[in-house]
Each structure stands twice: as C-alpha cells, then as structure tokens.
C-alpha positions as CSV (number, residue, x, y, z in Angstrom):
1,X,-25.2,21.9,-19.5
2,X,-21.8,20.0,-19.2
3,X,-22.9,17.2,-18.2
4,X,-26.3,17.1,-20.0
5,X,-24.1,17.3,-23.2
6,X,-21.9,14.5,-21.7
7,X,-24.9,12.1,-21.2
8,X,-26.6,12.1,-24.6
9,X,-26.0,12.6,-28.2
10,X,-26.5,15.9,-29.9
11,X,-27.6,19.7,-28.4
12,X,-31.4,19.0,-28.0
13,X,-32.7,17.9,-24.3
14,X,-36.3,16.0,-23.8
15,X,-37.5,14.9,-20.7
16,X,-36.8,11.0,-22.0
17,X,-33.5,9.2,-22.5
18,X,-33.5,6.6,-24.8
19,X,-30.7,3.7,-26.1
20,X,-30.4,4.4,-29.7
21,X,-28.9,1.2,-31.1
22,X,-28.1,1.5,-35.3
23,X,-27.0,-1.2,-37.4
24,X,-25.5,-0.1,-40.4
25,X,-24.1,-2.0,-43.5
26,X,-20.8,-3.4,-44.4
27,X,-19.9,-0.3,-46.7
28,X,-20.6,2.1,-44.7
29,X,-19.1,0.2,-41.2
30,X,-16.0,1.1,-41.9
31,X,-16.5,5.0,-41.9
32,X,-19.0,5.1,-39.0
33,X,-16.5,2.6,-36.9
34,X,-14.1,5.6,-37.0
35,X,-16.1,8.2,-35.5
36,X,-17.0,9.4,-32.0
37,X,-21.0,9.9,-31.6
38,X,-21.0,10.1,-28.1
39,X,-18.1,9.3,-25.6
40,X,-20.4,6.7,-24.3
41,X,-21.0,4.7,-27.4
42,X,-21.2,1.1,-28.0
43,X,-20.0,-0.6,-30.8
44,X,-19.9,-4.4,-32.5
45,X,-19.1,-5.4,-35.8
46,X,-20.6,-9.2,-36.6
47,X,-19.4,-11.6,-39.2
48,X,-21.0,-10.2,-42.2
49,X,-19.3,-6.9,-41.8
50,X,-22.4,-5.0,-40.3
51,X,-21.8,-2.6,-37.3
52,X,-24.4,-1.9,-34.4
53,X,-23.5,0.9,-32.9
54,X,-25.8,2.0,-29.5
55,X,-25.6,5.7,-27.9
56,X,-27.6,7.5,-25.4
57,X,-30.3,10.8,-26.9
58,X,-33.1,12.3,-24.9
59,X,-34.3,14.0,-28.5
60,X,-35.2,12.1,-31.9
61,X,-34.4,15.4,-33.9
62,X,-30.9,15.5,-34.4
63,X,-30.1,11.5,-34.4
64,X,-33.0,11.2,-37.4
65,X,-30.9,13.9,-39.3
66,X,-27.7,11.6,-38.9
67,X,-30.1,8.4,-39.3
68,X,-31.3,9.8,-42.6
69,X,-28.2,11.0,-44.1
70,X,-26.8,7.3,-44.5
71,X,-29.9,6.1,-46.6
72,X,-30.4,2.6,-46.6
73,X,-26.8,1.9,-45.6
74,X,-28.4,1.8,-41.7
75,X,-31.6,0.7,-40.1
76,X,-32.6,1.3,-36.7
77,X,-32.8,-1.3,-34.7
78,X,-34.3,0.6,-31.7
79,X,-36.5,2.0,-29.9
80,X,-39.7,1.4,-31.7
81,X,-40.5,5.1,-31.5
82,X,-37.4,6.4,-33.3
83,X,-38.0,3.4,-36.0
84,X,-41.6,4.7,-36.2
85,X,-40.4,8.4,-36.7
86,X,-37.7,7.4,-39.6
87,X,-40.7,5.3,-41.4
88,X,-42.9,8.9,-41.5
89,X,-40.1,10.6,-42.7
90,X,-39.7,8.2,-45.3
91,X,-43.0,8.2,-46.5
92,X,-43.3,11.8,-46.7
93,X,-39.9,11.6,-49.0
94,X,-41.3,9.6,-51.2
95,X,-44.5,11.8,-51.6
96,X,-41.9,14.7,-53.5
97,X,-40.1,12.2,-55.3
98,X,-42.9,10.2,-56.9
C-alpha cells in the first residue's frame, strides 16, 4: 500500500497509470506552485505566468475533484481521457445551473 501511495496521486488504485499534466493560470500559479501533489511532481512556470504541473494517478476520481475545484483557473492538458471526463462533468453542471 506504501508504495502504491508513493507512486500515484490520491487513495484510489486502477489497473492504469497515467501522466496527468495541468496547466493552470497565472492567479492561481502561485498558490498551486506551493503545494506538494505527489512527491514525484513536475512543475514549470512559462513567461506568461501559467504553471504546468504533471503527476502520476492510476484513478480519474480524485484528480477531477481537485481539477474541478479550481474552475477555469486550470485546464487539462492531458490525457485525452481525463480531458474527456472533465468536459462530461461540465456539461452535466451546466444542466442544474441553466
């Protein structure tokens, strides 16, 4: 369990692993540059100010929770299948609030 929790972000476990890369805005760059997702994690800030930040998961379910939290300060850059999930989540948000 050790090392399982050592290897990837959060407490869920799927038979995938996945690279998880984030790019979140200027604003918000300077909070998330601070914090410790995964003792692994990768980060860059570029010119504008934007941070990418790019950690290990082998489960969507608890990375879309943080993903969702920081609105449209952060998009996700990949993979595809995460991006995919976060657009369905989104559109089922803007269902209640219509």
């Amino acid at each position: 369990m050790k090392q399982f929790i050592r290897q990837n972000f959060g407490i869920f476990s799927g038979k995938e692993r996945y690279k998880v890369t984030l790019s979140f805005s200027p604003q918000t760059s300077r909070w998330v540059k601070e914090q410790v997702w995964h003792k692994s994690q990768k980060t860059k800030i570029d010119k504008k100010g934007r941070l990418t930040l790019t950690i290990p998961v082998s489960d969507f379910r608890e990375i879309k929770r943080e993903i969702l939290k920081f609105g449209a300060d952060v998009e996700v850059i990949s993979p595809a299948a995460l991006k995919k999930e976060i657009k369905e989540e989104i559109k089922k948000m803007q269902k209640i609030y219509r």
